[in-house]
C-alpha positions as CSV (number, residue, x, y, z in Angstrom):
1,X,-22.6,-14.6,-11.2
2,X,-25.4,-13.3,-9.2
3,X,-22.7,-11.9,-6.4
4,X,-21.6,-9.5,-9.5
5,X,-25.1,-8.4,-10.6
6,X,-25.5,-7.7,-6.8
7,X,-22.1,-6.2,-6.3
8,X,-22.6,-3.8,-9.5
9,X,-25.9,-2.9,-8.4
10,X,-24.9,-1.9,-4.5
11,X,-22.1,0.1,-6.8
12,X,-24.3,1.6,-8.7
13,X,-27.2,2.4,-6.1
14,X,-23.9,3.8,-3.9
15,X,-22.9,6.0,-6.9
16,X,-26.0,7.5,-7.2
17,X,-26.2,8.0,-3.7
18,X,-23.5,10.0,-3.6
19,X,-24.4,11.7,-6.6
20,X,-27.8,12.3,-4.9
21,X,-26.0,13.6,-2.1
22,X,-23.5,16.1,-3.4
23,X,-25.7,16.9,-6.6
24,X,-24.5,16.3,-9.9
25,X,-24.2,20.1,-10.7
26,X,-21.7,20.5,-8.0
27,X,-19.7,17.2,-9.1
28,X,-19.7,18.9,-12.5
29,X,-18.6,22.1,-11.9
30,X,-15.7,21.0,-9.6
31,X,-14.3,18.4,-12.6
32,X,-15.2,22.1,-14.1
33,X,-12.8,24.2,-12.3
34,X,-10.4,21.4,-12.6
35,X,-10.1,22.3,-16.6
36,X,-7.9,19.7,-18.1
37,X,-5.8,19.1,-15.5
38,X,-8.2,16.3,-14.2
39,X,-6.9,14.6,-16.7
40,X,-2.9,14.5,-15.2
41,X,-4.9,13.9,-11.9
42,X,-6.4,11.1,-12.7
43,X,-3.8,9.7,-14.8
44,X,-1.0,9.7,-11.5
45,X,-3.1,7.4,-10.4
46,X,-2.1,4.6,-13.0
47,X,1.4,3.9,-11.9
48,X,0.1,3.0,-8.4
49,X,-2.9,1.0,-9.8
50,X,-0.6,-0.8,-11.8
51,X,1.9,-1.5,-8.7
52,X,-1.1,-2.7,-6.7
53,X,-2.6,-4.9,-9.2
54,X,1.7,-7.0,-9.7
55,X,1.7,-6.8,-6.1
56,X,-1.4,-8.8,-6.1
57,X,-0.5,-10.7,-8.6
58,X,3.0,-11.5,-6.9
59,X,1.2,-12.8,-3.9
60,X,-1.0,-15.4,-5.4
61,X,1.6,-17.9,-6.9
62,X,-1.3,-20.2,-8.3
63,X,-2.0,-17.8,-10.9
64,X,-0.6,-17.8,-14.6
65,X,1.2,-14.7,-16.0
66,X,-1.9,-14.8,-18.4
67,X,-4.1,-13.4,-15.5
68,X,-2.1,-10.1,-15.2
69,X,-4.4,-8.3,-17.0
70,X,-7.1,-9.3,-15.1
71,X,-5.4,-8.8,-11.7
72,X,-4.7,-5.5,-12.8
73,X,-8.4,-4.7,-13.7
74,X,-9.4,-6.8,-10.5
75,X,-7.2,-4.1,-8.3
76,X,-8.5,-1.0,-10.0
77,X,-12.5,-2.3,-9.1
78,X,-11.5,-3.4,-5.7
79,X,-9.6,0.0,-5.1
80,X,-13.0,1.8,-6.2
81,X,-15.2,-0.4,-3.6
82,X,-12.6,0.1,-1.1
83,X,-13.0,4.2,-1.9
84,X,-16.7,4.0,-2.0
85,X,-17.3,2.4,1.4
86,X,-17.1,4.3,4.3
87,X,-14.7,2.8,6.3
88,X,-11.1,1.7,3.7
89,X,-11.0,-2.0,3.2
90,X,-14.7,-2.7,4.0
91,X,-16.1,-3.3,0.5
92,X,-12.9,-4.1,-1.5
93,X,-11.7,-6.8,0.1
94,X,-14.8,-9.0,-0.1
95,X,-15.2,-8.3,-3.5
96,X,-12.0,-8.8,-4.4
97,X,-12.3,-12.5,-3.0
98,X,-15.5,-13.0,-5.3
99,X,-14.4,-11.7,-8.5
100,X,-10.9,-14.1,-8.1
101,X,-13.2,-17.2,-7.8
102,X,-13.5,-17.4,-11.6
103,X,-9.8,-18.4,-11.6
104,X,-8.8,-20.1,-8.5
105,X,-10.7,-21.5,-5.1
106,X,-12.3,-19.7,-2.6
107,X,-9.8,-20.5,0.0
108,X,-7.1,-19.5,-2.1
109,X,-8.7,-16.1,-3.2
110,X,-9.2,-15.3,0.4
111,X,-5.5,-16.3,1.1
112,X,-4.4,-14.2,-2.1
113,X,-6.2,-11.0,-0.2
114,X,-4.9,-11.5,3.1
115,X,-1.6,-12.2,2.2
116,X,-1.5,-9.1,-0.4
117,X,-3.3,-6.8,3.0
118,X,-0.1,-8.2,5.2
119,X,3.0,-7.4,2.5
120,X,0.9,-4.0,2.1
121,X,1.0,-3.6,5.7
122,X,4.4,-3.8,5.7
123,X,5.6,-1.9,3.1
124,X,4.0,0.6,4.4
125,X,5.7,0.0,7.9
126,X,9.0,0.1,6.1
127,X,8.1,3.0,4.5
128,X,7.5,5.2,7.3
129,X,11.0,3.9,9.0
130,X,12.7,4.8,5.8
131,X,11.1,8.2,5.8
132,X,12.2,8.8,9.1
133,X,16.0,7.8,8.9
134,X,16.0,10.3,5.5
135,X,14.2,13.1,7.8
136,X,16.7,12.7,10.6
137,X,20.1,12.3,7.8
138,X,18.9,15.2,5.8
139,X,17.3,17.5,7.8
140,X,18.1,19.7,11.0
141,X,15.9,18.6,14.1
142,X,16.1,19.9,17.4
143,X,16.5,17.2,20.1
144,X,13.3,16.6,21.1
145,X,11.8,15.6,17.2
146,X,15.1,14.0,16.8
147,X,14.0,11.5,19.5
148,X,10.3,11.5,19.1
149,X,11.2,10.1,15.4
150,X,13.6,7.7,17.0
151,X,10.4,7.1,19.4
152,X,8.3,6.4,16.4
153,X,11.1,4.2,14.2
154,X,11.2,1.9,17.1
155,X,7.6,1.2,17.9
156,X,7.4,0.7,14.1
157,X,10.3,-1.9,13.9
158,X,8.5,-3.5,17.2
159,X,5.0,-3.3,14.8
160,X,7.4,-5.7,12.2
């Protein structure tokens, strides 16, 4: 309990820093000028959210589908820590670690997270090698990009 009340404090005191820091008139007029599409912003958001939370959940066999819902909101605060430090993955992960003890062992949260970093990691590697075979069938290239992207694919498959 108390690594929450500290957690939501450091979020809080790192909010208003920010706030501080950019001014509250500025963060207001630039939702401002948005007009209502902050709101279709915002909302594009969800599906990946959502993916992120059931890849979590995927990962971390020991938990019931019952927990879903809490995964889900797990992911969303861990992505927000994650945003708010200044380096990705510094705040998020350790968090996310904390707030799963309520349901399963430390050791186990700490697996869940690493785990659900390395499938991320991949999917992200098999992303960019997917990318790449579409640019190279679907587009013209001259020779040199066509084998820089060859380059690239390969040192990714080698990263696999």
């Amino acid at each position: 309990m108390i690594w929450k009340i500290l957690f939501s404090l450091l979020g809080l005191g790192s909010f208003v820093f920010i706030l501080n820091e950019y001014g509250f008139a500025k963060v207001a007029a630039d939702l401002a000028s948005l007009g209502w599409w902050v709101i279709p912003l915002a909302a594009s958001f969800l599906p990946v959210a959502f993916l992120y939370g059931l890849a979590w959940f995927l990962v971390t066999p020991s938990l019931p589908l019952s927990r879903l819902p809490g995964m889900l909101k797990l992911s969303v605060i861990s992505l927000g820590w994650n945003n708010l430090s200044p380096f990705m993955k510094v705040l998020g992960e350790p968090v996310r670690v904390l707030l799963m003890e309520d349901w399963i062992p430390r050791k186990a949260a700490l697996e869940s997270a690493i785990l659900y970093n390395l499938v991320h990691i991949l999917g992200t590697l098999l992303a960019f090698i997917l990318a790449g075979v579409i640019i190279l069938a679907a587009y013209p290239v001259s020779d040199t990009i066509h084998y820089a992207f060859l380059g690239v694919m390969a040192a990714a498959t080698v990263l696999l």
